[in-house]
N, C-alpha and C positions, 0 to 999 in steps of 0.2 A: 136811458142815458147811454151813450156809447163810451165803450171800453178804450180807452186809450193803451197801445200796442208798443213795446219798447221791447227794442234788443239790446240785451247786456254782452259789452264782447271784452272778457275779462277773464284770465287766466288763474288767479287766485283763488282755490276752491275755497277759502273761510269767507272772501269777499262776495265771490257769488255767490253761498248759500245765505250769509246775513243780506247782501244786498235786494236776493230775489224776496226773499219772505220779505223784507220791509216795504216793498215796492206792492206785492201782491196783497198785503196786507191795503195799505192804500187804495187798491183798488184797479191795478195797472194789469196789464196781461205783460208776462212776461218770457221772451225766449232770449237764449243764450248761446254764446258762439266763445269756446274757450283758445281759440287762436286767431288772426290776426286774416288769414286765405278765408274762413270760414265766414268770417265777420263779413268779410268784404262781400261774400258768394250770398248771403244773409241780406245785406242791406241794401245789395242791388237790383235784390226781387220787389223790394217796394213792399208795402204794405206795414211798415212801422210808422208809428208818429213820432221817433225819437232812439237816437241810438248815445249809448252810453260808452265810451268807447278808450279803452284803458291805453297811455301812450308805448309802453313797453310791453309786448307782446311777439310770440314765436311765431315764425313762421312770415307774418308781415306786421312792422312794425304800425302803432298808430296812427302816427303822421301821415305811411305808406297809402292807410288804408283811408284815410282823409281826401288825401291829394288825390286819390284815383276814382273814388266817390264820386270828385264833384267834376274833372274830367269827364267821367260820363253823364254830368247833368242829373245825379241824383243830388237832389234838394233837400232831404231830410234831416230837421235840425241833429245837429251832434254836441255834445257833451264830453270832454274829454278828460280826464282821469291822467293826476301825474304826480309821481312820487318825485322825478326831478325839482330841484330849486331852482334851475338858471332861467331868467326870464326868459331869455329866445326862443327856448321849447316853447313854451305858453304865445309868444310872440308868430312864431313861425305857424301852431297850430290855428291860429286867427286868422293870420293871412292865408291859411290853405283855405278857411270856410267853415271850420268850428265857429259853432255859436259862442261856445261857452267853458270854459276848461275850471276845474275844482284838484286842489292839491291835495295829496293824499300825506298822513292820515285827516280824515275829512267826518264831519258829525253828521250822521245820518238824518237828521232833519232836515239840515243845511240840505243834503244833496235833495232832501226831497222839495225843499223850496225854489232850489234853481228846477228843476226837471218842470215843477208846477208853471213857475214864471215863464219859462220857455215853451211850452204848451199853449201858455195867454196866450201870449205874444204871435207867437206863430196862425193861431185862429182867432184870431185877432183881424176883423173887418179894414182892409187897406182905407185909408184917405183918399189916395188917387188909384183908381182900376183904369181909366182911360184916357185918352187922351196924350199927349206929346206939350213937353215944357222943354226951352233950351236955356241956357247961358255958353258965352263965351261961343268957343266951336264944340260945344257937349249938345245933345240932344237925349233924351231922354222918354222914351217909349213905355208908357204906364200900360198899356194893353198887353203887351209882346214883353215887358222884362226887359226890356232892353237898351245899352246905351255907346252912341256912339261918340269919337274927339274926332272932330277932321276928318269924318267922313269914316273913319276905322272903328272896327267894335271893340267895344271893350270889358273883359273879362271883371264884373264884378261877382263877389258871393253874395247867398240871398241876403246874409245880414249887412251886407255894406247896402247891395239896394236899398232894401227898409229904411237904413239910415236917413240916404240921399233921401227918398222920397218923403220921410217928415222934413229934412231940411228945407226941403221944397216946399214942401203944405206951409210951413213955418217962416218963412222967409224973411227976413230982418228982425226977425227974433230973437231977444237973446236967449239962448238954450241952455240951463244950466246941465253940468253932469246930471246927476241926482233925478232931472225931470228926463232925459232921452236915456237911462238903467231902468225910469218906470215907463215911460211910454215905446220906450223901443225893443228894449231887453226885456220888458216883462217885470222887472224886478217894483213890488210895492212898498221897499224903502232902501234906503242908500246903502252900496255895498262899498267897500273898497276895494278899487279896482280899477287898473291901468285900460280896462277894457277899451271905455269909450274913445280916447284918445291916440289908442293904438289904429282904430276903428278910421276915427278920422286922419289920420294920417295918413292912411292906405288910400283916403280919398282922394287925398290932396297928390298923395306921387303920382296916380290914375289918370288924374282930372284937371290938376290944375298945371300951367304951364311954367311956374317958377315952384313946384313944392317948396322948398327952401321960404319963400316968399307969397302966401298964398293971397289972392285975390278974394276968391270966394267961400274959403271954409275958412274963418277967421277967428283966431286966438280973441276972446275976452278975459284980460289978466285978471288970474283970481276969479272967475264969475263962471266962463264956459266958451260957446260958441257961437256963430252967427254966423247966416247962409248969406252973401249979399250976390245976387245972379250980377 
């Protein structure tokens, strides 16, 4: 069975010594980076399956260290750690390309069932590996990652991909939250959480040509969503 490899980058020495043991104990390898430059110099060598990643931190903050991650096209799920209450944080940490963010103070099981969920999910066999699907002037490149409006590329993170592409698999579906937190996020029962919706929103400014009014990521009141290309 292979060891799954996570780096804790977390400044809080009582955090990181109960964090590591709990994590090690489960069965994770663990390294750790107690500031913010190191983290970054850490996670860009590759070779983690998951970075845990505390938003206030010296040196570079975590967003910092977010935004610059996925800048260079490092893909590696993140997990973001936030004593802040103001949604934006958690909001802005999403739209940089965190998977996932947990508020702190936070119950150690919880964090170990997001880390678990987000591991599925991540090696988690894709629907579509090949092949090209369009709507509207989007085209949508399942070999390559890749997605263009109007001929121009357009920067998504992997988790808005994933999104798009069950919405695609799924198409005039109606998709509840609850079922795209289990199939998408990993998650095996219903969290609360602005997650999804944040998620699709970012799609809809991306992708669709009236956000405000979307065409094809469409509002089911009360229920969820529905892809109509």
């Amino acid at each position: 069975m292979t060891v799954r490899r996570l780096l804790l980058v977390e400044d809080e020495p009582a955090l990181v010594l109960g964090l590591s043991d709990r994590l090690r104990a489960e069965g994770y390898e663990i390294e750790v980076a107690l500031d913010g430059l190191r983290g970054l110099e850490l996670a860009a060598t590759g070779g983690h399956d998951l970075v845990i990643l505390d938003l206030m931190l010296p040196g570079l903050g975590g967003l910092d260290v977010c935004r610059e991650l996925r800048r260079r096209g490092v893909e590696v799920p993140i997990l973001m750690l936030t004593a802040r209450r103001e949604p934006v944080d958690r909001v802005v940490g999403l739209r940089l390309g965190a998977d996932d963010y947990l508020g702190k103070p936070f119950d150690m099981a919880e964090l170990c069932a997001r880390v678990d969920a987000i591991l599925r999910r991540v090696h988690r066999s894709p629907d579509l590996d090949s092949g090209s699907f369009d709507f509207g002037d989007v085209r949508v490149d399942f070999r390559r990652t890749e997605v263009t409006k109007g001929g121009s590329a357009v920067a998504l993170s992997a988790l808005e991909f994933r999104l798009l592409r069950f919405f695609i698999a799924h198409r005039g579906e109606m998709l509840g939250r609850e079922r795209l937190l289990d199939e998408v996020w990993g998650y095996d029962r219903a969290v609360f959480s602005r997650t999804v919706d944040q998620h699709v929103a970012a799609l809809r400014r991306k992708l669709e040509e009236r956000p405000n009014h979307p065409r094809h990521f469409v509002t089911v009141h009360g229920l969820g969503y529905r892809f109509t290309p």
